[in-house]
C-alpha positions in Angstrom: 0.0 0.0 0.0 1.5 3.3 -0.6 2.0 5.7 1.8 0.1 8.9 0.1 -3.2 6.3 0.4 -2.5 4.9 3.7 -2.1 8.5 5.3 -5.6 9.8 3.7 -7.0 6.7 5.3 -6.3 7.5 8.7 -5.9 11.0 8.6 -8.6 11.1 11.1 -6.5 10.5 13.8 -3.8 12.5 15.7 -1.8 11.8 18.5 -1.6 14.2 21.2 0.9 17.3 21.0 4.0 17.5 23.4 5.5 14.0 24.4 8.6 14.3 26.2 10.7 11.5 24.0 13.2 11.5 26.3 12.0 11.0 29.1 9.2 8.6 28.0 12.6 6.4 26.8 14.4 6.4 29.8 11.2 5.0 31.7 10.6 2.3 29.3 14.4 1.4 29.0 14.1 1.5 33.1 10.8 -0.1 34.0 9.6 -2.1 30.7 6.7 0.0 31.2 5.2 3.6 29.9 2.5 5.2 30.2 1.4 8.0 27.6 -1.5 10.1 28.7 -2.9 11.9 26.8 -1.7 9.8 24.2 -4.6 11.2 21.5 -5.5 14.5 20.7 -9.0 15.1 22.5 -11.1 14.6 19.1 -9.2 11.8 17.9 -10.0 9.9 21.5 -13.8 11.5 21.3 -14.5 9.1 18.6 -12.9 6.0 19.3 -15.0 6.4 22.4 -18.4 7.5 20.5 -17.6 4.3 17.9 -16.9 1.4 20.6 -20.4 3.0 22.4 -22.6 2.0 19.3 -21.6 -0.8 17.8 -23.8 -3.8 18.2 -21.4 -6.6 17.0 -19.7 -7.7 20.1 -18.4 -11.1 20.9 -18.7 -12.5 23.9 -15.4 -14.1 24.5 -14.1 -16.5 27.2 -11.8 -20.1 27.2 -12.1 -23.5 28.1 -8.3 -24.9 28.7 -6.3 -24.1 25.6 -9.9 -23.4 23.5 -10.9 -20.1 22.8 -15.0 -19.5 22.4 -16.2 -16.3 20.7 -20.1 -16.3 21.0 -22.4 -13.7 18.9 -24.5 -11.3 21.3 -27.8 -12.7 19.7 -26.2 -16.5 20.2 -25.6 -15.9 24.0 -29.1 -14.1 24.2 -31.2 -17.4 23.1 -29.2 -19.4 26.0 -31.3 -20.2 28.7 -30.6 -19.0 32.4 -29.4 -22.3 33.2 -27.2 -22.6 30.2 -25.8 -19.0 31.3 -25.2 -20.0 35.1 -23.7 -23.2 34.2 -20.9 -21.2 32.2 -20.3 -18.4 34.4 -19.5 -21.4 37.3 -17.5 -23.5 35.0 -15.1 -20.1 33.9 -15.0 -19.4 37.8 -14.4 -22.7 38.7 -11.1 -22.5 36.1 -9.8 -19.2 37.0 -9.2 -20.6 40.3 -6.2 -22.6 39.1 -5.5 -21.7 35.7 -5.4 -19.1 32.9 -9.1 -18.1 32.3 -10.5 -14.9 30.3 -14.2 -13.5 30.2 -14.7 -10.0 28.4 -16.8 -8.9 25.1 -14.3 -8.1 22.1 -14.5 -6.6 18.8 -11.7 -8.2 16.6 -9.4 -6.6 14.1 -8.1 -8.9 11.0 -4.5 -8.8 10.8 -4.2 -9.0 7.1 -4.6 -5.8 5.0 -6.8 -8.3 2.5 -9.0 -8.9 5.1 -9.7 -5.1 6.0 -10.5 -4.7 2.7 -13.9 -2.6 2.4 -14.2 -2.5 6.1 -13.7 1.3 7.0 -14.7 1.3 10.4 -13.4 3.3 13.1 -11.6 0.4 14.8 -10.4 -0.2 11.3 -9.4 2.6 10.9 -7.6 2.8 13.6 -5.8 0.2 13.4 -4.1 1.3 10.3 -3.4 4.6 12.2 -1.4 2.4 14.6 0.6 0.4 12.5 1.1 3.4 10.0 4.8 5.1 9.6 4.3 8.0 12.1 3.0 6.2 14.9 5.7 3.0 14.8 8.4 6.2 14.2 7.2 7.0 17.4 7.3 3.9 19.1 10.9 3.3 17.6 11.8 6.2 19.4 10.8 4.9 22.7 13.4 2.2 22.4 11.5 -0.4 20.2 13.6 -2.2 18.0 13.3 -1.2 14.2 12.0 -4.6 12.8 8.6 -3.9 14.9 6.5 -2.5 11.9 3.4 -3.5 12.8 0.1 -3.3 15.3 -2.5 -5.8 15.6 -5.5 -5.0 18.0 -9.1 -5.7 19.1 -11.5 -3.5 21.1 -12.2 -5.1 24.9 -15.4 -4.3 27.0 -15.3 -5.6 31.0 -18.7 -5.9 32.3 -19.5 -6.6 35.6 -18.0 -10.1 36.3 -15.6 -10.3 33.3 -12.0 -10.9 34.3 -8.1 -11.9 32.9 -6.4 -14.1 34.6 -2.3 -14.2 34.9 -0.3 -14.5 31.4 2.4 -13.4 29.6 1.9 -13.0 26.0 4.4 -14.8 25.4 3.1 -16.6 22.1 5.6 -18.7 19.4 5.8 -17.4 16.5 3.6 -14.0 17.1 7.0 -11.9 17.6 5.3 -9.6 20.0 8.3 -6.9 21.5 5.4 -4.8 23.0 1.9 -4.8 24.6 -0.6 -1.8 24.7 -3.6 -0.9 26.3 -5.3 2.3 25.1 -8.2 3.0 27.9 -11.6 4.8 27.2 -13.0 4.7 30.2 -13.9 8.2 32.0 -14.1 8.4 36.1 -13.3 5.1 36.6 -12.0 4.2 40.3 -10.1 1.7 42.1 -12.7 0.4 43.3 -14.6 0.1 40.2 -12.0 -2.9 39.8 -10.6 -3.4 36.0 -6.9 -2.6 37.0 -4.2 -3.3 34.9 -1.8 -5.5 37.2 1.6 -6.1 36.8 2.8 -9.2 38.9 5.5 -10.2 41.2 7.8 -13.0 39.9 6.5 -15.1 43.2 3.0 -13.8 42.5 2.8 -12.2 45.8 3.2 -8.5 45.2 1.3 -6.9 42.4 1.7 -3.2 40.8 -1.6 -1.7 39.4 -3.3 0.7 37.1 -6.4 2.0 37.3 -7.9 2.7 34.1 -7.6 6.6 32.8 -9.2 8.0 29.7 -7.2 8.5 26.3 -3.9 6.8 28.5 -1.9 3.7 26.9 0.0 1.7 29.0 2.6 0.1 26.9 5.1 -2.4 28.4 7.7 -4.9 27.0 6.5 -8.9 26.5 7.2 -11.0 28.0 5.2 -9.8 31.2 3.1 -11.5 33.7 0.0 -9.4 34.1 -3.6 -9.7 34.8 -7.2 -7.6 34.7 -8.6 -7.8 38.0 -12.7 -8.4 37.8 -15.0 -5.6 37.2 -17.0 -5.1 40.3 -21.2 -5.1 40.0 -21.1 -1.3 40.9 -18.7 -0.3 38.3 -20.2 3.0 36.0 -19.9 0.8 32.4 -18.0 -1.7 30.7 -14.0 -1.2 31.0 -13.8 -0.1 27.6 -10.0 -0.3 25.8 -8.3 -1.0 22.9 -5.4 -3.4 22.8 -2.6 -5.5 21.1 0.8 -5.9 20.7 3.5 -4.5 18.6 5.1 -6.9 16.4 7.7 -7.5 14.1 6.4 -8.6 11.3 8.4 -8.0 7.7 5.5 -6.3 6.5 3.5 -9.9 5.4 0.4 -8.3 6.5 0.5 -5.1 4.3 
């Protein structure tokens, strides 16, 4: 794709004036972890928000084991109460020992092919992040050159919905980077949703609450976790998220 047409595509998108490079280097060459907020100029955040809030085509998406589910709203909505009780106690009943996800997504094809004719917001988006200017920008934070590309998928917590320990450590995926791009306004700690960095004994954990137009971008691998959304929380724990890759350019 050439440049000229890639740049029209997602001109609608800015990121936010002002970064101190520098500085936002030296933390992620210190820590493995930055955070960038604002990291989008107020409109360009204002519509990533507006978009996830009106779209209708969520997954519901949770595991069994290795086995990842992805269940249409309208498919979950025809299971019965008993049907729905019996899978919220088997996915509790596995995070207690084990890896074990429940949140709604909105996925983002990898390949360019596949985006064809899809100009979406998240789409569009997506593009935004894996175009020239923004990897620049990551390359200046101490990413290594070869990383040229962004994959990514929109996350809503509800009440209940959880991520269990990991470390995105997947073979083959060369992820260098994770991100998590919040859109979540007046969220609190005890809201729950928090971004959690763990100990290498598991018994200390550092944690981020989530904060409006901030991404938290930190180096893989990294054990983390979402703690669950409480009952009370305002709304879904709405993000964006993926990892930064290095990819040769197959998927442009």
């Amino acid at each position: 794709m050439k440049l000229e047409a890639w740049e029209c595509e997602v001109s609608l998108f800015q990121l936010s004036d002002g970064a101190d490079i520098d500085s936002l280097r030296a933390e992620f060459e210190r820590r493995g972890f930055v955070e960038m907020a604002p990291f989008l100029n107020a409109d360009s955040a204002a519509v990533l928000e507006r978009h996830l809030g009106v779209r209708s085509d969520w997954l519901e998406v949770f595991n069994s084991g290795a086995k990842d589910y992805e269940i249409s709203a309208s498919e979950f909505k025809v299971l019965s109460d008993a049907q729905k009780e019996k899978l919220e106690r088997l996915i509790g009943e596995a995070a207690g020992t084990g890896f074990q996800y429940r949140y709604r997504s909105l996925r983002v094809p990898d390949h360019a092919n596949d985006r064809k004719g899809d100009h979406s917001v998240l789409n569009d988006f997506a593009r935004f992040m894996s175009s020239a200017q923004v990897q620049t920008f990551f390359h200046q934070l101490g990413l290594p050159q070869t990383v040229d590309f962004a994959d990514m998928h929109a996350t809503a917590y509800d009440p209940g919905h959880f991520l269990t320990a990991h470390d995105d450590d997947v073979e083959g995926k060369n992820r260098h980077a994770a991100y998590v791009l919040s859109l979540s306004r007046d969220w609190r700690i005890e809201h729950g949703g928090l971004l959690a960095f763990h100990s290498s004994d598991e018994q200390a954990a550092e944690m981020y609450v989530p904060r409006f137009n901030a991404l938290r971008l930190f180096k893989v691998p990294r054990l983390h976790s979402v703690s669950q959304v409480s009952t009370f929380a305002p709304g879904p724990r709405l993000s964006i998220t993926g990892w930064l890759r290095a990819t040769g350019g197959q998927f442009f």
